[in-house]
N, C-alpha and C positions, 0 to 999 in steps of 0.2 A: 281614866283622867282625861279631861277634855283639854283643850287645846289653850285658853286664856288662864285653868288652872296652872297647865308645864309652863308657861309664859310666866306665870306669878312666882312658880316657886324656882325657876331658874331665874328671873330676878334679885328673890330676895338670896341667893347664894351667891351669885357670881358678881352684883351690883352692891355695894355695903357702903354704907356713910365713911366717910374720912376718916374718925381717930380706931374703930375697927379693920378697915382696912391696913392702917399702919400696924396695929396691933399683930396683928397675921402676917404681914407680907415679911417687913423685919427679922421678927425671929426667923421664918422659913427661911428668909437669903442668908441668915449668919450660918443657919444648921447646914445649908448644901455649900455654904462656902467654909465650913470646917471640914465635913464629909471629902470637898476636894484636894483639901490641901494638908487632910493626913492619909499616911501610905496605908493602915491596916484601919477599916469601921466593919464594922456589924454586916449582914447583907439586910437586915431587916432597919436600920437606921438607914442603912443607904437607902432604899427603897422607899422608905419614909419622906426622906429629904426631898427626894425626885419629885414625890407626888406634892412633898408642901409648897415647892418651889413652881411647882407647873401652877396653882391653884395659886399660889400668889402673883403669880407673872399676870394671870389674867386679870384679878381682882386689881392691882396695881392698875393693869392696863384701862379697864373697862370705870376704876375712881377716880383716874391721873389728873383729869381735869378739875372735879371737884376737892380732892386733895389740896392743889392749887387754889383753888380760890378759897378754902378753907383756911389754910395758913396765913393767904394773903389777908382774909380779914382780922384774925387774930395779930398780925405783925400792925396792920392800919391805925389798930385802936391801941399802941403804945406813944404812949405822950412826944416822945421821942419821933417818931416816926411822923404823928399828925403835924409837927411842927416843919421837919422836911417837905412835910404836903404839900404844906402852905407855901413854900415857891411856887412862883408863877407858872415854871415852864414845867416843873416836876409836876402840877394840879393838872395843867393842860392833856400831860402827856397820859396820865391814867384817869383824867374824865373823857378824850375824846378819840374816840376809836379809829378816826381814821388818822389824827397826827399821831397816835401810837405806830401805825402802821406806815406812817411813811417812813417815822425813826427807824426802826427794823429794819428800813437798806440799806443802813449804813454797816451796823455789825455783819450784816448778812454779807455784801459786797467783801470786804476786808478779807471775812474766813476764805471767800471765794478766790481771790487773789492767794493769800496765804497758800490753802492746797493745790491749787494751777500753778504757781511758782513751785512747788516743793516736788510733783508731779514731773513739771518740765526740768527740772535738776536732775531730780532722776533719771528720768527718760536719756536726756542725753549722755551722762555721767557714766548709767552702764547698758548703753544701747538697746535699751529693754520700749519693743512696739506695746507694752502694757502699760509702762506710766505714760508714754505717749500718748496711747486713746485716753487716761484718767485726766490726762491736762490740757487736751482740748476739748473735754466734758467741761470739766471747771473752768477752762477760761470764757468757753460759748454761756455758762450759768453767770460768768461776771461781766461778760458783755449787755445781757441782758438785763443786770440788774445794773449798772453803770445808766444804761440809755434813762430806767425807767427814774433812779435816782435826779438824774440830767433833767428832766422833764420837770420834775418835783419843784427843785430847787428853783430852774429859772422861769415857770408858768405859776407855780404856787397851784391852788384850790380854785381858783376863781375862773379858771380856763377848762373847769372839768366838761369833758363831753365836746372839745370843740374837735377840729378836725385834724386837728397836729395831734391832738392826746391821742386820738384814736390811728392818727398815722403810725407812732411811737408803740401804741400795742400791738399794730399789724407786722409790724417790722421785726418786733419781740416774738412773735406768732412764727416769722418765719426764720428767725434765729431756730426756734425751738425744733420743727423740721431739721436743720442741719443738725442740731443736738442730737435727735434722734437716729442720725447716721453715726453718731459718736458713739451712741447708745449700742446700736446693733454690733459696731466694733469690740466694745466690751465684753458683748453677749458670747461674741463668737470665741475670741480668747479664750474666755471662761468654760465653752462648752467644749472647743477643740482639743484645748488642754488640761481638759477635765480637772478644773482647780481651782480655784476662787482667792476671795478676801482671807484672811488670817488676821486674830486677834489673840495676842499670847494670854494666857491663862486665863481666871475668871473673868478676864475683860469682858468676854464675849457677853457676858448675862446684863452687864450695865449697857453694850452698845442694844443688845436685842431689847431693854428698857426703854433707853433713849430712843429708837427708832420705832417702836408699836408706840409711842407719845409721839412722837414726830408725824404719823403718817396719821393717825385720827386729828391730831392739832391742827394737820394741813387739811383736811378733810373739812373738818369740821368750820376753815377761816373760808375756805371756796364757795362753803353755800351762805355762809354768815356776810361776805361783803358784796351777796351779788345786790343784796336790797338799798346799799351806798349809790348804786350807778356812777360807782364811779371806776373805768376801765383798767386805768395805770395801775389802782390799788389790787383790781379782780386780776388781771394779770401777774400780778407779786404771788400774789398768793398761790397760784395755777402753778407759778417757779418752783414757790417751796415744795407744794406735791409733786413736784417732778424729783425734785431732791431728793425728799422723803421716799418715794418709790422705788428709787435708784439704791435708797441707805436700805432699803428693806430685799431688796435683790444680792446686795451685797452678804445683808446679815446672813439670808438661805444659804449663797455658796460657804460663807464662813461656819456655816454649823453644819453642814454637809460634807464638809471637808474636815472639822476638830470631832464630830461623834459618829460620823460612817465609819466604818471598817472597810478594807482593800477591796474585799470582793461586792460592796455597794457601789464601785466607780462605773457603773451602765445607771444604774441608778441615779445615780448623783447628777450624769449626763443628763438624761432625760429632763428629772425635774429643774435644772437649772436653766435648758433650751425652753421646758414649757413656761417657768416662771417668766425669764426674759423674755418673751414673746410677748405674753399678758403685758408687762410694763412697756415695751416699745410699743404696742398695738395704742395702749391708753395715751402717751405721749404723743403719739401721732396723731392720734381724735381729739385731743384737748388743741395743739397748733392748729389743725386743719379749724377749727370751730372758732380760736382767737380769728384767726385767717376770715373765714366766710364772714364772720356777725362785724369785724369793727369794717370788713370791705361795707356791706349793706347800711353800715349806719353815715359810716364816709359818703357814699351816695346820695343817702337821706339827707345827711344836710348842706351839703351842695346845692341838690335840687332847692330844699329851703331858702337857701341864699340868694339863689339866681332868681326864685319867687319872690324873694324880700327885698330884690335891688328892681325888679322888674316893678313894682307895686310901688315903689318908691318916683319911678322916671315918670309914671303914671302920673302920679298926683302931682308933680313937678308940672307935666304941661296939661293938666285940668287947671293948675292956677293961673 
């Protein structure tokens, strides 16, 4: 079997239209979340489960988007719903992709406050340097989303590309740098102490849901709004994959931690130091690149300016 045929036919297995993929993923999450939450099953149902559950996790993962938009148009064409449309600011907000995306700071910001206060409560409440580094993760991700909202609000759209926007991402660029010193804190806790995030009982399957959607969604918005040029937005979006990368380092130590056994704890170590690495190493190439590209465009149009006031004094004294 040649190479475009393995491509075709791991396509049509792992990639499935919408109401199929529901069809499959469904039952499989009900059969491993009855299998976990009775004391005596089969070994050949358990095993079962495992396997419908792993094959649905993917197929979920790899349809998640078009599931979404699949519902989304079915929910669109109830009478009910087109008449909501029809608000002005509600038609705006889901025909025009970049005011969708500037809404999106605002819920984003909130959560960020929410867990950096609840973080710092804890932190100080039971002396623990762990919610410590968690809430000045979240508070450096709400400062950052703060500045880029601030921007939004009082430049509007019409300032895009000038030399404040791209001040406001460089300055976001090197937020993210410090984040990433937040980040390495994390890392280290996690590896020294060989121990992680915890999510009590089947939580864990809906966070690992939410987070492989999370980390393709952010994936997928960073190459999707570089063709906007417009920075404040591409920078939003660079935040969320930080997020997401962080929520996906988190899931590893939490499932590392609920299905290892005692004697996998060198294991557990390892792969949670080489994970963490992989995500600070990316963190740091994404700031360092905010960092270099809005300095070069900063420059660019300065020098512009200074040509365009220069051309201007010019023709002042030609007249």
């Amino acid at each position: 079997m040649d190479g475009k045929k393995l491509l075709k036919l791991l396509k049509k297995i792992f990639f499935l239209p919408p109401l199929p993929t529901l069809l499959v993923a469904v039952p499989s999450f009900l059969l491993v979340f009855y299998v976990l939450t009775k004391d005596e099953v089969m070994p050949a149902v358990a095993y079962l489960s495992y396997v419908l559950s792993a094959y649905a996790m993917i197929i979920t993962v790899t349809g998640a988007i078009d599931i979404v938009k699949w519902i989304r148009k079915g929910i669109s064409s109830h009478p009910a719903v087109k008449k909501i449309l029809g608000v002005p600011v509600i038609e705006r907000y889901f025909s025009e992709t970049i005011f969708r995306a500037e809404v999106s700071l605002y819920p984003s910001l909130l959560i960020n406050l929410f867990y950096a206060g609840i973080k710092l409560f804890s932190g100080i409440r039971y002396s623990s340097v762990w919610f410590g580094t968690l809430a000045v993760y979240y508070i450096l991700l709400a400062v950052m989303r703060f500045f880029l909202l601030y921007y939004v609000r009082k430049k509007g759209r019409k300032q895009e590309n000038s030399v404040s926007e791209l001040k406001v991402c460089r300055f976001c660029g090197m937020i993210l740098l410090i984040l990433d010193w937040a980040l390495c804190g994390i890392i280290v806790l996690v590896v020294r102490k060989n121990s992680g995030f915890e999510y009590p009982g089947t939580l864990i399957y809906l966070m690992a849901l939410y987070t492989f959607y999370a980390v393709i969604t952010a994936i997928r918005n960073v190459i999707k709004f570089r063709k906007y040029e417009s920075p404040v937005i591409s920078v939003a979006k660079v935040i969320n994959l930080t997020a997401a990368l962080v929520s996906m380092l988190s899931l590893e130590t939490a499932m590392l931690t609920q299905f290892g056994a005692a004697r996998d704890a060198a294991f557990r170590q390892r792969m949670s130091a080489a994970t963490g690495a992989v995500v600070s190493i990316l963190v740091l190439g994404m700031a360092v690149v905010i960092i270099v590209r809005t300095t070069g465009q900063i420059h660019k149009l300065k020098n512009q300016n200074k040509e365009e006031d220069g051309n201007d004094k010019y023709t002042c004294l030609g007249r």
